[in-house]
C-alpha positions in Angstrom: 24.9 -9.5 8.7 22.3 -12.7 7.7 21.1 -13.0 11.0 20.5 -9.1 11.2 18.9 -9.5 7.9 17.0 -12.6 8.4 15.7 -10.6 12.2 14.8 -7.0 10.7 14.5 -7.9 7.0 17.0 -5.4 5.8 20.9 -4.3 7.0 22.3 -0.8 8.1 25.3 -0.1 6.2 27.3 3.1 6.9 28.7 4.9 4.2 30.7 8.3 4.1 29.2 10.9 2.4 31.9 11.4 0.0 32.8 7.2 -0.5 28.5 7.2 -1.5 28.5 10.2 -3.8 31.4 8.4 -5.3 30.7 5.2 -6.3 27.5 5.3 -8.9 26.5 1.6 -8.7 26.2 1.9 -4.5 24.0 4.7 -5.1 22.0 3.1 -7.5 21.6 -0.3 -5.3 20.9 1.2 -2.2 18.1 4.0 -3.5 16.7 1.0 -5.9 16.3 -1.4 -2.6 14.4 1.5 -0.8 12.3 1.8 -4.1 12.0 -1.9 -3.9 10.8 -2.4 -0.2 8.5 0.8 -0.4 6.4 -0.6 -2.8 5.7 -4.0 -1.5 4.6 -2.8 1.7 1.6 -4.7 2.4 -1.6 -2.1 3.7 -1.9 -2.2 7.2 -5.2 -3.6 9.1 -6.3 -0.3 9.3 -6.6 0.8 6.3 -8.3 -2.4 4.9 -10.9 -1.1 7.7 -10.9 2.4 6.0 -11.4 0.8 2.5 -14.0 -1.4 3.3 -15.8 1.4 5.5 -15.2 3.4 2.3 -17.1 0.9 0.1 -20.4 1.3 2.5 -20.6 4.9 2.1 -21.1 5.4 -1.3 -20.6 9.1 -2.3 -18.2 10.2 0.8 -16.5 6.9 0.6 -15.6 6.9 -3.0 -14.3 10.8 -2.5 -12.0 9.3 0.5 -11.5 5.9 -1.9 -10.1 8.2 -4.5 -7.9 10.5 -2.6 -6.4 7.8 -0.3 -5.8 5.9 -3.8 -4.4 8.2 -6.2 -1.6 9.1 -2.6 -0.6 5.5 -2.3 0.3 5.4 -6.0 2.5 9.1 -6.1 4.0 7.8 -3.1 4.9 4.7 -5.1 3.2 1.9 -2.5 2.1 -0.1 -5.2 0.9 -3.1 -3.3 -0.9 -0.9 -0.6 -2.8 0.8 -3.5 -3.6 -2.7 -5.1 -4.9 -4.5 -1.8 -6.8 -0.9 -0.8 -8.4 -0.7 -4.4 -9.2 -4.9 -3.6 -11.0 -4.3 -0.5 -12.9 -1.5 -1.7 -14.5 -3.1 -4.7 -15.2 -6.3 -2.3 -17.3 -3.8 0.4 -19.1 -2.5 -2.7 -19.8 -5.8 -4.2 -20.9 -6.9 -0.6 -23.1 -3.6 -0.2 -24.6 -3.9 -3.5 -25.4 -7.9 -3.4 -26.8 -7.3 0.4 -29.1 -4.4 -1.5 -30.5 -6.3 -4.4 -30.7 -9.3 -1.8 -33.1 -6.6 0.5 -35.3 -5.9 -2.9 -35.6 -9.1 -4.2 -36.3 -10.6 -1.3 -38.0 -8.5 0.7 
């Protein structure tokens, strides 16, 4: 059981319907663990592309930003909605700085 958790990260247990319904505090560790590993979930490379692409188009991109955002946190990924909202606010930090660079400098 280590190793298979140490390889995959998490074990497969199986439980009888009737032995799970029955026993409150394997209910409550096994749905809380699932809780647990959905929300730190790191956010794939693609969607760090999809924030930062949503950062450089300033009206569509904040629409996207927002919708992509507010379903990461119903869906409880907490750390995906973090890092996404991260990389968003660093391509529009970037986008603005390279813009006032342009005008002041140009």
């Amino acid at each position: 059981m280590v190793l298979e958790y140490e390889k995959k990260g998490y074990v497969e247990i199986q439980v009888s319907g009737n032995a799970y319904t029955s026993v409150s505090d394997l209910q409550s560790v096994v749905e809380f663990q699932y809780k647990r590993l959905r929300a730190d979930k790191p956010l794939p490379v693609f969607g760090k592309v999809i924030a930062i692409g949503c950062g450089t188009l300033f009206l569509p991109g904040l629409l996207v930003f927002m919708l992509l955002f507010s379903s990461y946190r119903a869906n409880r990924y907490e750390r995906m909605a973090k890092e996404f909202r991260v990389w968003f606010l660093f391509s529009l930090a970037a986008w603005i700085l390279l813009v006032m660079g342009l005008i002041f400098f140009g």
